[in-house]
FIVEXVO-461609 format. One line per 10 residues: number of its first residue (from 0); their letters; for each residue x, y, z of N, C-alpha, C, CB. Coordinates in Angstrom, 3 decimals, m for minus. Atoms other than C-alpha are relative to their C-alpha. Glycine has a CB too. Layout:
NUM	a	X Y Z X Y Z X Y Z X Y Z ~ ...
END
This chain:
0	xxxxxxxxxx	0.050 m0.768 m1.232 m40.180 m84.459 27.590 m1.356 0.699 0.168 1.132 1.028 0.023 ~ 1.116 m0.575 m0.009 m43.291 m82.654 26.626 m0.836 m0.448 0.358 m0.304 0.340 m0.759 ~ 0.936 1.447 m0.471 m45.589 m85.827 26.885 0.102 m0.197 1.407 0.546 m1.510 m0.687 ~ m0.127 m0.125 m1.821 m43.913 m85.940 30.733 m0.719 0.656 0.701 1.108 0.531 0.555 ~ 0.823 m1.111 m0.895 m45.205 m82.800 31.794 m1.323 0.108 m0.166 0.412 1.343 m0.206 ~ 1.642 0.596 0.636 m48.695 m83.473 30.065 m0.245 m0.858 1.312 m0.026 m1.221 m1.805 ~ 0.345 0.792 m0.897 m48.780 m86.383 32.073 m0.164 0.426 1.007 0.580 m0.797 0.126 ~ m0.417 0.135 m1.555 m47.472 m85.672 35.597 m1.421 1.659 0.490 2.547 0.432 0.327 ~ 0.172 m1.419 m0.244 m49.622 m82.039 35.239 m1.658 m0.352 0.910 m0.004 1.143 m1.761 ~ 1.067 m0.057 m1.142 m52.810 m83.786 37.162 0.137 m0.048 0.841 m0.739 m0.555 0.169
10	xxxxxxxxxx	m0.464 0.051 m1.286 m50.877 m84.521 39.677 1.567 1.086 0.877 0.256 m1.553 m0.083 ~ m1.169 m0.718 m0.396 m48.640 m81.762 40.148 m0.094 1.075 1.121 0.493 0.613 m1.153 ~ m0.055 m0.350 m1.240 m50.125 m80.268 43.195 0.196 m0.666 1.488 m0.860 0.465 m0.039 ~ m0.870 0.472 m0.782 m49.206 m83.047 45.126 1.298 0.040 0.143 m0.150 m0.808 m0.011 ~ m1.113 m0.202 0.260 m45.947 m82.708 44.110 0.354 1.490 0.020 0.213 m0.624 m1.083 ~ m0.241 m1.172 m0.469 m45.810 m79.179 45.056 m0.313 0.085 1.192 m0.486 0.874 m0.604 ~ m0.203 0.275 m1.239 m47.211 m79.841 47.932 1.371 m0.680 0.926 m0.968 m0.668 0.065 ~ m1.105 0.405 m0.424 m44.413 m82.141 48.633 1.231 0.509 m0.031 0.081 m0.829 m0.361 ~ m1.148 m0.645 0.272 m41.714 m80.162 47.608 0.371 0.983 0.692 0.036 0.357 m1.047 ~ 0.221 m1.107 m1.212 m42.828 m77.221 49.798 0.277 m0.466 1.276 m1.427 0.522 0.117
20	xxxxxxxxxx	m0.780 1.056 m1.179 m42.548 m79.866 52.595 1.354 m0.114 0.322 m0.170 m1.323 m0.285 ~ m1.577 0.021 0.211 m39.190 m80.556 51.656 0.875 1.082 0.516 0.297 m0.015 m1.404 ~ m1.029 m1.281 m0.241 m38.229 m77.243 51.802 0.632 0.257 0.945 m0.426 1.067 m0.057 ~ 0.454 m0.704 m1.687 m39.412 m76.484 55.063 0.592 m0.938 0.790 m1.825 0.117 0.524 ~ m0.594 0.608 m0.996 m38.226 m79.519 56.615 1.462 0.413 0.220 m0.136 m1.341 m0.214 ~ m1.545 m0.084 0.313 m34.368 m79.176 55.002 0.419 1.484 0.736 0.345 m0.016 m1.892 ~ m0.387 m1.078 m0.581 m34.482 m75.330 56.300 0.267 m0.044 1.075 m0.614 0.787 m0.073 ~ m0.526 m0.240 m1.358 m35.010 m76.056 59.464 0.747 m1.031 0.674 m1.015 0.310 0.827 ~ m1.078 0.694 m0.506 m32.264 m78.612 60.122 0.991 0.671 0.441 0.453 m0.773 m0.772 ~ m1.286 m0.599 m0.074 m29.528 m77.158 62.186 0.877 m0.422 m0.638 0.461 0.054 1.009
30	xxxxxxxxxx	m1.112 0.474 0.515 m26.261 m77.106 61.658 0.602 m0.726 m1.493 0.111 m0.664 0.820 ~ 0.238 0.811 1.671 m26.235 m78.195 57.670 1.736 0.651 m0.148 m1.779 0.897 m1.599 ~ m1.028 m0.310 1.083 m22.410 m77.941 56.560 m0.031 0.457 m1.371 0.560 m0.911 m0.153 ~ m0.163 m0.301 1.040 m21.860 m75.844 53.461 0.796 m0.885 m1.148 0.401 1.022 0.253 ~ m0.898 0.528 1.164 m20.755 m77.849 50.218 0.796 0.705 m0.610 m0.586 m0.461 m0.945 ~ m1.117 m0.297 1.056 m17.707 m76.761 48.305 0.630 m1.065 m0.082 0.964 1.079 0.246 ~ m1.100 0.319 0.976 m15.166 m77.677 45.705 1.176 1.051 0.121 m0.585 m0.003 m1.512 ~ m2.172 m1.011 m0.165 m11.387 m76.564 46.866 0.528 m0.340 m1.623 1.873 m1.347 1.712 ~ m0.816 m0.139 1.276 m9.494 m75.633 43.613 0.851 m0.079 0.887 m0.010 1.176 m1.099 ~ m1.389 m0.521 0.098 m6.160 m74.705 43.537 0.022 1.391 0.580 0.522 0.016 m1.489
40	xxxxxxxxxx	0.496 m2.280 m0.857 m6.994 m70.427 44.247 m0.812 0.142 0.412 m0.321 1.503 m0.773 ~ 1.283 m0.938 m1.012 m10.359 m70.668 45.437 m0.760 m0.953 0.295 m1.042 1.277 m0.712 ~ 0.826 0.918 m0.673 m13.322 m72.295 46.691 m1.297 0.200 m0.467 0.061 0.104 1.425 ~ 1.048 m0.197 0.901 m16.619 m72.713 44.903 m1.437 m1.035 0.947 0.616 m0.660 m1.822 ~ 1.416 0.725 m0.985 m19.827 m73.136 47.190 m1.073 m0.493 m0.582 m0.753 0.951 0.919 ~ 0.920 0.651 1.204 m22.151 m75.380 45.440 m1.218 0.110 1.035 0.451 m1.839 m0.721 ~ 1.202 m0.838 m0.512 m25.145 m73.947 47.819 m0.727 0.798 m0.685 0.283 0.741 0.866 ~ 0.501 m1.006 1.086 m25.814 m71.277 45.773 m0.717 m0.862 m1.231 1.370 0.943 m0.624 ~ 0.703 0.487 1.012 m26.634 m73.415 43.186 m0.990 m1.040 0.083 0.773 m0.331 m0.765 ~ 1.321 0.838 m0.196 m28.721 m75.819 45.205 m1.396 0.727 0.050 0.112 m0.748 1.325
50	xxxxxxxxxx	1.122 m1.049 m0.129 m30.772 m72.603 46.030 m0.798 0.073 m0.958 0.384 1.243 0.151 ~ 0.128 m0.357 0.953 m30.758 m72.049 42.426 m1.056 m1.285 m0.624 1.340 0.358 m0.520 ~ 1.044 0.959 0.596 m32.496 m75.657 41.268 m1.169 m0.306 1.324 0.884 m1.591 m0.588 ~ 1.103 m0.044 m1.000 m34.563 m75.820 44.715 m1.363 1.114 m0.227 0.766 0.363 1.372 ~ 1.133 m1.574 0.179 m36.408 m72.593 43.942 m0.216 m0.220 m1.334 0.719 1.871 0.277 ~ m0.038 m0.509 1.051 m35.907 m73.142 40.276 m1.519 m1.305 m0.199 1.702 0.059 m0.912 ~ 1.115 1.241 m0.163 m38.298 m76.866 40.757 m1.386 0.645 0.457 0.509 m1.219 1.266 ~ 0.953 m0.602 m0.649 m40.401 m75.132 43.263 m1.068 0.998 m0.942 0.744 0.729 1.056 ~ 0.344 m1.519 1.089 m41.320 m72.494 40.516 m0.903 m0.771 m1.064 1.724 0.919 m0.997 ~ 0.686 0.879 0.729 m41.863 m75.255 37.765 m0.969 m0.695 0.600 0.738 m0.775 m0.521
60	xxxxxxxxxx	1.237 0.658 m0.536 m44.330 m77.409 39.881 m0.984 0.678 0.341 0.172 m0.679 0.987 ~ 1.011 m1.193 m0.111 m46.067 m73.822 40.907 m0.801 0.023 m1.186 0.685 1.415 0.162 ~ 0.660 m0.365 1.451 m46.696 m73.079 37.052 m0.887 m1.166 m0.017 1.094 0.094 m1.451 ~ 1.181 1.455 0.338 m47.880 m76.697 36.568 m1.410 m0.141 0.760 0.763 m1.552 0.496 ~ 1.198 m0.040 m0.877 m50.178 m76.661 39.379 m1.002 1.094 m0.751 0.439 0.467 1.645 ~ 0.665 m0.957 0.186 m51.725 m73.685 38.277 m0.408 0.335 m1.339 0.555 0.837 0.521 ~ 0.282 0.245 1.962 m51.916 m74.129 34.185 m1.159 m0.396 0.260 0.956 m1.293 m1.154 ~ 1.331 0.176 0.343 m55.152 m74.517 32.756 0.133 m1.450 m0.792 m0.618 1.325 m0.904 ~ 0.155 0.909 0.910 m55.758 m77.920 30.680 0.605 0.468 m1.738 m1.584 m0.291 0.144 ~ m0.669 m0.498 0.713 m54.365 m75.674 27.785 1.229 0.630 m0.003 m0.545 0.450 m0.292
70	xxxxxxxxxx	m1.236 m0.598 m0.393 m51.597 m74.983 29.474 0.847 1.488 0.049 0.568 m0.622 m0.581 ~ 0.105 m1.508 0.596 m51.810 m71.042 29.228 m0.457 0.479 1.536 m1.329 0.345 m1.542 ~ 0.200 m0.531 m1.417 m51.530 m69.048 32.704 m0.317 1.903 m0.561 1.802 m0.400 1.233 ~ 0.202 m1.778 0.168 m52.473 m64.971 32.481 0.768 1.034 0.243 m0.882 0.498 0.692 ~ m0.799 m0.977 m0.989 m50.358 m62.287 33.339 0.178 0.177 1.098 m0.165 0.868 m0.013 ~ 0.474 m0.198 m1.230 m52.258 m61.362 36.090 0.862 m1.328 0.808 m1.782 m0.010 m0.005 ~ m0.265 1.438 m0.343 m51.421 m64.904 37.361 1.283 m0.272 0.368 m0.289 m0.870 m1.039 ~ m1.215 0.079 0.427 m47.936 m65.029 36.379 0.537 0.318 1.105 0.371 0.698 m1.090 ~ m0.264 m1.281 m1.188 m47.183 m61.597 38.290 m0.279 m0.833 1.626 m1.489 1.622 m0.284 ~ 0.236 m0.062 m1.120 m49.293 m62.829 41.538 0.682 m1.620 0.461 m1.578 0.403 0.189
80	xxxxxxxxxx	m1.422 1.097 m0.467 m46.767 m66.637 41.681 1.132 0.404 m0.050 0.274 m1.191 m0.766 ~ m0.879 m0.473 0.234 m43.948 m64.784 41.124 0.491 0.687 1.261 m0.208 0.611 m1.033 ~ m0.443 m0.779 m1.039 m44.252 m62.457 43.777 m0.632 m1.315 1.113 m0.708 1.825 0.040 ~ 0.176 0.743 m0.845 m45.618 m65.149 46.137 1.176 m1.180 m0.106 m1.363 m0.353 m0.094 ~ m1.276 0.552 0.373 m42.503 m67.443 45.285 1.439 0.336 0.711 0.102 0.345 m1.309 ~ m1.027 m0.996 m0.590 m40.320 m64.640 46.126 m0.078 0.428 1.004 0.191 0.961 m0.508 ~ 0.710 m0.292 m1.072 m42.359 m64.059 49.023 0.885 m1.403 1.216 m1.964 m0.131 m0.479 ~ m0.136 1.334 m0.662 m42.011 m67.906 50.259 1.843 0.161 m0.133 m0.962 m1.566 m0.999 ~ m1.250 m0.017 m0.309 m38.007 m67.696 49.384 0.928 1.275 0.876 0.428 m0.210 m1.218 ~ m0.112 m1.044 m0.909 m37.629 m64.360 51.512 m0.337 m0.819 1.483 m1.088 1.311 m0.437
90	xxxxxxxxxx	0.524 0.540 m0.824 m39.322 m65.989 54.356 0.660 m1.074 0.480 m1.018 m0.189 m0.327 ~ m0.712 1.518 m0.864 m37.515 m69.260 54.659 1.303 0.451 0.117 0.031 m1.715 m0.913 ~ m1.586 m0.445 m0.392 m34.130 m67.435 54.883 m0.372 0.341 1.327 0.836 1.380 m0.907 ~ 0.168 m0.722 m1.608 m35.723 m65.444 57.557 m0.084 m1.291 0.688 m1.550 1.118 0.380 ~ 0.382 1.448 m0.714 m36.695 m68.516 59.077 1.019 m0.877 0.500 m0.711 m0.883 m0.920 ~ m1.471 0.545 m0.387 m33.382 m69.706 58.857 0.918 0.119 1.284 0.775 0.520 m0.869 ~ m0.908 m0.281 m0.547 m31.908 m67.376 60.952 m0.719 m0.480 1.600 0.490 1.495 m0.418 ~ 1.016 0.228 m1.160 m34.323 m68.577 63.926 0.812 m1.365 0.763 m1.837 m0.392 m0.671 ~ 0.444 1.493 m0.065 m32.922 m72.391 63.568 2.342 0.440 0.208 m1.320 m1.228 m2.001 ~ m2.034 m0.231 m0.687 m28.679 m72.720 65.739 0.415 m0.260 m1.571 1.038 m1.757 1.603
100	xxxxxxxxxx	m0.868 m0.142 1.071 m26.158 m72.536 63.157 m0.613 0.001 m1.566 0.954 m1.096 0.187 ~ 0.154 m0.271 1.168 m28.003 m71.586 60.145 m0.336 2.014 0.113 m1.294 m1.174 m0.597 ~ 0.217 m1.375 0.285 m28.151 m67.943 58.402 m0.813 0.526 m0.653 0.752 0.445 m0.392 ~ 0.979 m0.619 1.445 m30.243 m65.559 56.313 1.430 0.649 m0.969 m1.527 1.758 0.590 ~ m0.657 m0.689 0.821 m27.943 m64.583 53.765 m0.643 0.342 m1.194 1.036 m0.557 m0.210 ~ 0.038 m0.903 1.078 m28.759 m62.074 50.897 0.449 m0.442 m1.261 0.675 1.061 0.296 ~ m0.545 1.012 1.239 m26.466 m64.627 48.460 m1.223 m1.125 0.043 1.809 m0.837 0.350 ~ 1.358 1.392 0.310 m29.136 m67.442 49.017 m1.281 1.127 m0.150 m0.405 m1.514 1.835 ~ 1.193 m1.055 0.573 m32.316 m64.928 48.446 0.775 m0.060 m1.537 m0.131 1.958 0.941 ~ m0.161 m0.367 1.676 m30.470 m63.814 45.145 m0.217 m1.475 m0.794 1.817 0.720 m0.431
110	xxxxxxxxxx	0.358 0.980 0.852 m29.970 m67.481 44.080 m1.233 m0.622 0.124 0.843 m0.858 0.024 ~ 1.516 0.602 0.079 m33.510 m68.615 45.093 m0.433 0.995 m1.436 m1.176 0.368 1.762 ~ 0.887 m0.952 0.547 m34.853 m65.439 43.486 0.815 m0.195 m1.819 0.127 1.846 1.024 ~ m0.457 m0.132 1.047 m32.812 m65.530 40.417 m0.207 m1.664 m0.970 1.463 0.591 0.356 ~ 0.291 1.080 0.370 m33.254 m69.353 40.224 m1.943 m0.003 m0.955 0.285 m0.870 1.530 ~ 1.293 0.230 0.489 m37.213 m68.520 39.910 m0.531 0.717 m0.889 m0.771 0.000 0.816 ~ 0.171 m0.407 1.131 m37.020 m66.158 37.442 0.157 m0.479 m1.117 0.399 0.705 m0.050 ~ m0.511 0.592 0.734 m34.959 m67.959 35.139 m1.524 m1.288 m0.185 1.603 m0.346 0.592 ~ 0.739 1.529 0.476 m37.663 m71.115 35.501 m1.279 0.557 m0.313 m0.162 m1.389 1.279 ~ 1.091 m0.520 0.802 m40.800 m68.723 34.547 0.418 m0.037 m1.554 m0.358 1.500 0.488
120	xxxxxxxxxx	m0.022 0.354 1.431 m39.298 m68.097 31.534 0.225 m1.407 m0.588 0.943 0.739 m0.523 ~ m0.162 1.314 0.316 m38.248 m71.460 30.706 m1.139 m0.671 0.007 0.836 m0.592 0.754 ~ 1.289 0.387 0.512 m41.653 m72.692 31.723 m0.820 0.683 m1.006 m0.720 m0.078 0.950 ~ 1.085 m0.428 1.141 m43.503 m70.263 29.548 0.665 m0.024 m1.223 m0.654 1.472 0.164 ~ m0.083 0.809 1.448 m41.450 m71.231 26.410 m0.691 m1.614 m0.054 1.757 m0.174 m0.389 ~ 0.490 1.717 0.137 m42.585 m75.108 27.808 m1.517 0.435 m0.436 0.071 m1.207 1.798 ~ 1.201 0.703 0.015 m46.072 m74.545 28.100 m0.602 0.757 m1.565 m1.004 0.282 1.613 ~ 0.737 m0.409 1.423 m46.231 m72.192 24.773 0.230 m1.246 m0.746 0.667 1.417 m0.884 ~ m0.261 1.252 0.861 m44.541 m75.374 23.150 m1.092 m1.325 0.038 1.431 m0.536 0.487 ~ 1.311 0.656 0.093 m47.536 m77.366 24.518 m0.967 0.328 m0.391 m0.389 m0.304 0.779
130	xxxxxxxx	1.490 m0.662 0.496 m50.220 m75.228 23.978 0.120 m0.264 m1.578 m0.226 1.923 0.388 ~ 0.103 0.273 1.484 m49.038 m75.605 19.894 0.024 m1.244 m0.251 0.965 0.553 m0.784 ~ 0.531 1.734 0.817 m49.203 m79.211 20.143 m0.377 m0.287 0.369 0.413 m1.123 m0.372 ~ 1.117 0.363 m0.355 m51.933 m79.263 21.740 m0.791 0.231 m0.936 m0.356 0.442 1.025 ~ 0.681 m0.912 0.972 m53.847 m77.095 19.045 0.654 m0.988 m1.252 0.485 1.919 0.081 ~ 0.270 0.621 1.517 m52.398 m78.962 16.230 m0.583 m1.613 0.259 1.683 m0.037 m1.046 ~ 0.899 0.677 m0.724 m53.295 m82.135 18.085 m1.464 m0.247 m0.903 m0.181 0.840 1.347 ~ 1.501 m0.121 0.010 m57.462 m81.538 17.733 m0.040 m0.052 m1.474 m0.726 1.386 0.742
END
């Protein structure tokens, strides 16, 4: 898996580019029916969790784009995609509510936002795991 992201990481601002595309197109489609799963007692909206890997991708292809050849981003850095991330998933809710039968809801913000936290950390265990085999590598 590691070798993957090595690879794909010259080209991973096209692929953020594209993904951002994506976004933007899928937001502004009216009328989008909500997915669920009917149980037996309740009903389980599998939205939330598209939010959750949409934002959580979006996040990973950010980092990649923005890694150094050592794969090592700065604090500073970190902080200023993070809040621009959270920025861009604030924004396309709003955006939402612009476009017939779609909403801004406060549940999709949390799962974007919670989706892109979760994938910082996850990337910065990936790219520390590269950066050490990169270094033993040389």
């Amino acid at each position: 898996m590691l070798k993957l992201i090595i690879y794909i990481r010259p080209i991973a601002r096209y692929l953020l580019i594209a993904w951002v595309l994506t976004i933007i197109i899928l937001s502004s489609i009216p009328n989008i029916p909500t997915l669920k799963i009917h149980t037996a007692k309740s009903e389980i909206r599998l939205d939330y969790l598209m939010h959750f890997c949409e934002y959580g991708i979006l996040t990973f292809l950010t980092f990649l784009s923005f890694a150094g050849g050592e794969f090592r981003i700065n604090w500073k850095k970190i902080i200023m995609l993070a809040v621009s991330l959270i920025l861009f998933a604030v924004l396309d809710e709003l955006h939402q509510k612009l476009i017939p039968g779609r909403t801004c809801s406060v549940k999709d913000i949390a799962s974007n936002v919670t989706g892109i936290l979760t994938v910082i950390m996850i990337t910065l265990l990936i790219f520390r795991s590269i950066g050490i085999k990169l270094k033993k590598s040389e």
